[in-house]
TIVOKOL-212039 format. One record per residue (C-alpha): x negated, y negated, z; residue in three letters. Coordinates in steps of 0.001 Angstrom, whole numbers, padded with zeros to 6 digits, always signed. Layout:
% residues N
XYZALA ...
This chain:
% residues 432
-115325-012457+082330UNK -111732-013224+083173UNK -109204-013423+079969UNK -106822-016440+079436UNK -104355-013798+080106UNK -105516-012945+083410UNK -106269-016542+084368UNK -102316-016895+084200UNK -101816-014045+085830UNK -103732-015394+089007UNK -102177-018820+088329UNK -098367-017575+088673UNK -099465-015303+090907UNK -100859-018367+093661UNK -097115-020042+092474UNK -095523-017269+093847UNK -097524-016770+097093UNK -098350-019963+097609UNK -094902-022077+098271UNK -093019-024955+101060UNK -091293-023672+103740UNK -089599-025328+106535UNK -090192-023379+109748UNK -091669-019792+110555UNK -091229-017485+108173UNK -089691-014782+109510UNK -086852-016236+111262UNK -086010-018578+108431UNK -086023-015323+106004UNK -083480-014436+108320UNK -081486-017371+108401UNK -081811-017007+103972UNK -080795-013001+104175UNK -077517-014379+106420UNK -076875-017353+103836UNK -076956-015014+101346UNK -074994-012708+102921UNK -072218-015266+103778UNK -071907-016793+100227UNK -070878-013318+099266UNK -068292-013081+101935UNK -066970-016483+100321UNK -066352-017969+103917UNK -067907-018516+107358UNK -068388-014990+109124UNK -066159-014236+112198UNK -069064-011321+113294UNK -072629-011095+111803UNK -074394-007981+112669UNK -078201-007844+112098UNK -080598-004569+111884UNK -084518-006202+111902UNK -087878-004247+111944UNK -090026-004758+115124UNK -092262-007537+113463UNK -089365-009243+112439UNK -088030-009410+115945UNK -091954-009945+116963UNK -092253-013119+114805UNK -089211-014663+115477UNK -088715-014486+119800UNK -090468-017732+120415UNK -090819-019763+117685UNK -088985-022974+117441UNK -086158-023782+115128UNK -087025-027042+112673UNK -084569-029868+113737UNK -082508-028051+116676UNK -085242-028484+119498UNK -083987-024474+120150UNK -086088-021231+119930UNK -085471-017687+118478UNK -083222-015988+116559UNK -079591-016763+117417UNK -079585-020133+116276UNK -081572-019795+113242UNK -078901-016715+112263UNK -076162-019205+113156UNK -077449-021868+111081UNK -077701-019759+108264UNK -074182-019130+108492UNK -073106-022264+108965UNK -075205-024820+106382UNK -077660-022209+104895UNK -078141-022221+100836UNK -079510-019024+099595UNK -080941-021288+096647UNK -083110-023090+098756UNK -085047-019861+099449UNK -087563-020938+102577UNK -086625-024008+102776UNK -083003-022398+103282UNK -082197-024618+106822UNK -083062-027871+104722UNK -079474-029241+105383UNK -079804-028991+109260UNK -078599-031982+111128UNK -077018-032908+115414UNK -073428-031390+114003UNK -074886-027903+112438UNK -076895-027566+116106UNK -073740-028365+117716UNK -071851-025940+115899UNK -074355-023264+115975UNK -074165-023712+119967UNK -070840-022717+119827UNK -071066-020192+117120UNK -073633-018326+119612UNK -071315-018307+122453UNK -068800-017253+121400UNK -070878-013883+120681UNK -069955-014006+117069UNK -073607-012422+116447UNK -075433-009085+117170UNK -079048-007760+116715UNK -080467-004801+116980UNK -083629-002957+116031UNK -084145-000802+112916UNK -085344+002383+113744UNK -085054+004017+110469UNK -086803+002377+107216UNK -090800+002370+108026UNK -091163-001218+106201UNK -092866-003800+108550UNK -090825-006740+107085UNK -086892-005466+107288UNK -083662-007654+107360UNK -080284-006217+106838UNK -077301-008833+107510UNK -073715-008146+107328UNK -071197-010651+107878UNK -067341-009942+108277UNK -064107-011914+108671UNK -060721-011350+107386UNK -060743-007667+106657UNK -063999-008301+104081UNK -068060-007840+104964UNK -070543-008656+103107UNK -074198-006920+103291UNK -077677-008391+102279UNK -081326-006912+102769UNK -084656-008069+102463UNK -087214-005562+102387UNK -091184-005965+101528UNK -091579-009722+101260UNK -089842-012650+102738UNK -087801-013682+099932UNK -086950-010149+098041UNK -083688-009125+098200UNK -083098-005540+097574UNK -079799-004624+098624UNK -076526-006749+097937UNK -073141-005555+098703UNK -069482-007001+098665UNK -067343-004386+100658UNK -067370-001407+098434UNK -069379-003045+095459UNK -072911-002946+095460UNK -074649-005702+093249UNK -077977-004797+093696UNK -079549-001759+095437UNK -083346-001504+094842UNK -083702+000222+098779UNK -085999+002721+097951UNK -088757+000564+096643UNK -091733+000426+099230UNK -093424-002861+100873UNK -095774-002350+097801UNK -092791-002699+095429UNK -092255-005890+096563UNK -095081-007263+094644UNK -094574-008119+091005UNK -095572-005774+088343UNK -097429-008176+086688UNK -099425-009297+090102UNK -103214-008725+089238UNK -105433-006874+091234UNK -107897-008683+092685UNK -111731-008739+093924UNK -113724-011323+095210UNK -115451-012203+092661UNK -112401-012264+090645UNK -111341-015106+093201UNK -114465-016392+092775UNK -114915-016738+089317UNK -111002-017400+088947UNK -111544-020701+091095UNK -114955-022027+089223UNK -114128-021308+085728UNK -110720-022225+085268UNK -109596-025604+083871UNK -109823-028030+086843UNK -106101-029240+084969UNK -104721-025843+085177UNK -105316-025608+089361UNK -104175-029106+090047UNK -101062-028479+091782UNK -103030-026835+094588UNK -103509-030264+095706UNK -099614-030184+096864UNK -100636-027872+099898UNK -103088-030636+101098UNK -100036-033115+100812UNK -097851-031255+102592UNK -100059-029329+105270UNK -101820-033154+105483UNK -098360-034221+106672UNK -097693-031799+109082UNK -101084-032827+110593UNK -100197-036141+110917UNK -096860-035448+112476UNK -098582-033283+115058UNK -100802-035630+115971UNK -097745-038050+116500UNK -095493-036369+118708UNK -095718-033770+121321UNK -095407-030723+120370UNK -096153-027545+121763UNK -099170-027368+123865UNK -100663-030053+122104UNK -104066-028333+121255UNK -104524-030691+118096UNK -103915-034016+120578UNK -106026-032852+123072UNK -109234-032244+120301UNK -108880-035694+119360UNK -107923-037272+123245UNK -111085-038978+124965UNK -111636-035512+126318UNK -111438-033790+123736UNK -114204-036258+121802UNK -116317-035999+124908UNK -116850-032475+124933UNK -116171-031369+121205UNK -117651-034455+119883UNK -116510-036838+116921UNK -118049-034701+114247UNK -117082-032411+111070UNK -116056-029404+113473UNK -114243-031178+115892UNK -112157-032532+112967UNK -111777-029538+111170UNK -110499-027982+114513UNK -108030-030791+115444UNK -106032-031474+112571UNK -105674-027813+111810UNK -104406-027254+114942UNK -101734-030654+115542UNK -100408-029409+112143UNK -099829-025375+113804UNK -098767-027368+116854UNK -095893-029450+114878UNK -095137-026027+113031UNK -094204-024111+115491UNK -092400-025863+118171UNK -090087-026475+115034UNK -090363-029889+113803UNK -088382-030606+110382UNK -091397-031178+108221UNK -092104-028663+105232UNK -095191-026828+104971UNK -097047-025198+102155UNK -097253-021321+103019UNK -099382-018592+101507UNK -098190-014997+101294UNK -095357-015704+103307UNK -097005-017432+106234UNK -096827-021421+107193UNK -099509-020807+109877UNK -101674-019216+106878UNK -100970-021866+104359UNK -102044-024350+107203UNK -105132-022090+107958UNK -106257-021701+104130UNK -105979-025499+103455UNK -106458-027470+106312UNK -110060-026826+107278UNK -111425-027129+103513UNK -109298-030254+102996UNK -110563-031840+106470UNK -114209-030433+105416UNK -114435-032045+101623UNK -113380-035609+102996UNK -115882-035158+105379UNK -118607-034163+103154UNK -117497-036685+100645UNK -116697-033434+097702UNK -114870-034887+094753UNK -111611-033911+093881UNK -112353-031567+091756UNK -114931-029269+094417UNK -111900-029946+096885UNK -109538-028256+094325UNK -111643-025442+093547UNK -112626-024457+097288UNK -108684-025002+098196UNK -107914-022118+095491UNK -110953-019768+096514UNK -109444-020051+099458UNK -105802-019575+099148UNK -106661-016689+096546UNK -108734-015030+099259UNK -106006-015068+101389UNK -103910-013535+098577UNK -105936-010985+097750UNK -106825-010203+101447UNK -102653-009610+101655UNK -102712-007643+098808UNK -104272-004746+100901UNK -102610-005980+104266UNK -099201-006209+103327UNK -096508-009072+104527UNK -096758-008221+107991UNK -098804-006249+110334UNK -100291-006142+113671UNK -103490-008229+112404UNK -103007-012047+113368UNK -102901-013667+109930UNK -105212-016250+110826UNK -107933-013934+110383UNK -107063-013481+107016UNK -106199-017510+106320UNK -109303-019053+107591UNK -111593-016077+106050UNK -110225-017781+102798UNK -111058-021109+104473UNK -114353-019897+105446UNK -115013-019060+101789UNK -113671-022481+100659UNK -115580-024364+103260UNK -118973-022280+101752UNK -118545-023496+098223UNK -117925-026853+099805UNK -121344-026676+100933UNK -122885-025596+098137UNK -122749-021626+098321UNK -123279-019332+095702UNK -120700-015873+095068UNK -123663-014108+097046UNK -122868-016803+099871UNK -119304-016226+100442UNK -119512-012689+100105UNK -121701-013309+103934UNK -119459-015158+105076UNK -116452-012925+104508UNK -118672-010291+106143UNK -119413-012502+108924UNK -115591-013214+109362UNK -114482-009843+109752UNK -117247-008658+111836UNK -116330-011341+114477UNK -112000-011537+114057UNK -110994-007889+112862UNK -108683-006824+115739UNK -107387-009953+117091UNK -102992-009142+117713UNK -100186-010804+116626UNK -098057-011005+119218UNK -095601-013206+117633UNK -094838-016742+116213UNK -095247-019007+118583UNK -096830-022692+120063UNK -099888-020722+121119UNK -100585-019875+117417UNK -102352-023094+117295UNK -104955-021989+119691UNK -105774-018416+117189UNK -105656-020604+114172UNK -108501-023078+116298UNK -110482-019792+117020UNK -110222-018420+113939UNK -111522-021952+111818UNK -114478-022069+114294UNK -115449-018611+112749UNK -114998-019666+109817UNK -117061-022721+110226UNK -119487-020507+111737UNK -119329-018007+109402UNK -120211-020648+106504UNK -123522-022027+107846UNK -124497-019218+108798UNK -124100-017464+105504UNK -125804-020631+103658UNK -128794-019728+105291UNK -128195-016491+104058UNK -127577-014887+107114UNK -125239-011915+107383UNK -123936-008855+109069UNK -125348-006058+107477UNK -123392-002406+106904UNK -126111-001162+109679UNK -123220-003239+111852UNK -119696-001620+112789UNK -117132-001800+109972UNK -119240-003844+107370UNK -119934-002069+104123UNK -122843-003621+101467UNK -119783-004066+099350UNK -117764-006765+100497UNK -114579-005356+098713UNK -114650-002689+100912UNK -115217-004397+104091UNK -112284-006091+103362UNK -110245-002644+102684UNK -111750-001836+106097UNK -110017-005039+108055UNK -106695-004127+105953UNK -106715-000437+107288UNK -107590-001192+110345UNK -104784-004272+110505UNK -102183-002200+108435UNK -102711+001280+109879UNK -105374+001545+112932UNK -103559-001377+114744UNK -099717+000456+114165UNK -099875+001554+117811UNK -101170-001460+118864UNK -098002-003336+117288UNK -095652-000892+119191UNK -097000-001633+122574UNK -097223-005474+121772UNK -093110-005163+120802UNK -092627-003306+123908UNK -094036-005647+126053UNK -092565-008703+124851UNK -089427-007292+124981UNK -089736-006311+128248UNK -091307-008616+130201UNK -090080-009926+133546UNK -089006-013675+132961UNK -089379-016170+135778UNK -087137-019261+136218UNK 
């Protein structure tokens, strides 16, 4: 039985991971690190000099900017420089507008900014900015988790310097550990009153839907489910749904449209994955509002806990963590018992552990489409009670650890994996 203490516990804990953001995460924690970094200085930057960690760099190649119709790092750096407010935190580009792009164009060419990659601290998430101009520089560092500064530093005086503290660090103190049935009995026993606000993810993500389905964006997956095509092979029915407007709000995402998300544990594509499918799923199967809120916070807090073990970033796409929380949600939706989603989570990992990130990008809409078929999948199946047992690859009878078992594999088994993925994006051959 969960305390009142550790119900708020899990409570600020979900405020904390789950949050808006406008854009992908990792270059717009960039663009916040160089904000910060020039409010120090006191003055726009004549030379900004970046160090980033290899899934930094991974995450932020080709994803597009929100309102600059550009992709990657330089302009998202520049931007930051130019009209970013630290206090806005990932929603630090909120003031973007024609003259910013403009004068982040120029900014760029005139090769005021330089990146390299950070060889030396092992963290997965790494950004160290320093911007300079009129004899002064100014440093800034985010280490562990998008938003936690750890090292702040105005030519020879240091603010803050918290450097040594490990990706782990980076959580709070106070952060509970949690279990699935913690998550599960978190989400069912809890004053429907006290959850409510979960309800702003469906507003937001909702809205990102709708403005995918709108314009063209990307490759268009979420159109293309709903075009005449799409309807004649997929069907008009819960799944194709579920599918479509998942994927036209991924597809708005990440070719950069100016719309705010609501992320979880860092991620927009895993805030879109954890709500989407259970919100799309309840109207469907006519839940009230109050199942809908309880299946959107089993399956947020899955993905939370699921991070716990992961960490911010790794070489495991975080869609298979996102809609094995929406695979959870999606169960109670339908009825299921604990026993229930603990099949489906084992269902989920013994179909998605292993599938790459190899970046943000438009084509995240198409993992984020394969992974919510799983977990659709992975809910009917398990209501029948139908499950893969621990006779089968990495599933253990305890669910708990099956999960520790797709974090190891994603946080340490895969590290190779990441370093050939970075190698070959970086490398590749491109074609006019």
């Amino acid at each position: 039985m969960l305390t009142p203490e550790e119900k708020k516990s899990i409570i600020d804990l979900i405020h904390r991971q789950v949050v808006p953001a406008i854009g992908c995460t990792e270059p717009i924690a960039v663009a916040l690190c160089v904000a910060k970094a020039k409010e120090m200085l006191g003055f726009r930057p004549e030379h900004i000099e970046l160090s980033l960690s290899g899934n930094i760099l991974k995450n932020a190649m080709g994803v597009g900017i929100p309102g600059t119709g550009m992709v990657g790092l330089p302009i998202a750096i520049a931007l930051g420089a130019l009209i970013g407010r630290s206090e806005l935190q990932l929603e630090v580009l909120q003031d973007c507008n024609k003259q910013a792009v403009e004068e982040g164009k120029a900014f760029i060419a005139e090769n005021r900014i330089h990146i390299s990659l950070e060889e030396n601290d092992p963290d997965k998430l790494y950004i160290s900015v320093t911007c300079s101009g009129n004899g002064h520089e100014a440093q800034a560092i985010i280490k562990g988790a998008h938003t936690n500064f750890v090292y702040l530093r105005v030519d020879e005086e240091v603010m803050l310097n918290k450097q040594t503290a490990c990706a782990a660090e980076a959580v709070h103190d106070d952060d509970i550990k949690l279990t699935l049935h913690k998550v599960y009995e978190f989400a069912t026993t809890t004053d429907v009153e006290d959850i409510r606000f979960i309800l702003e993810a469906k507003e937001l993500n909702s809205n990102a839907a709708r403005n995918g389905l709108k314009e063209n964006y990307g490759h268009q997956l979420g159109k293309t489910l709903c075009s005449p095509l799409g309807r004649g092979i997929m069907g008009d029915g819960i799944f194709s749904k579920v599918l479509s407007v998942t994927s036209c709000a991924c597809d708005a995402r990440m070719a950069g449209a100016m719309v705010p998300v609501m992320s979880n544990s860092g991620s927009g594509n895993q805030g879109i994955c954890a709500t989407m499918p259970v919100v799309v799923f309840a109207e469907e199967n006519h839940n009230t509002e109050e199942e809908l809120i309880r299946a959107l916070i089993i399956s947020n807090l899955t993905a939370i806990y699921i991070k716990q073990n992961l960490g911010a970033l790794s070489a495991l796409c975080g869609c298979v963590v996102a809609s094995t929380g929406s695979s959870c949600g999606i169960t109670y939706l339908m009825g299921g018992t604990y026993e229930q989603m603990s099949y489906a989570v084992k269902n989920m990992i013994a179909n998605l552990t292993g599938m790459i990130c190899d970046g943000a990008k438009p084509s995240c809409a198409l993992k984020l489409t394969s992974g919510v078929s799983t977990a659709v999948l992975s809910a009917m199946l398990a209501m029948q009670h139908k499950y893969v047992t621990s006779v089968e690859g990495i599933i253990d009878d305890d669910v708990d650890q099956s999960i520790r078992n797709l974090t190891a594999i994603g946080s340490k088994g895969m590290d190779v994996t990441d370093r050939f993925v970075l190698d070959i994006m970086t490398h590749k051959t491109k074609k006019n």
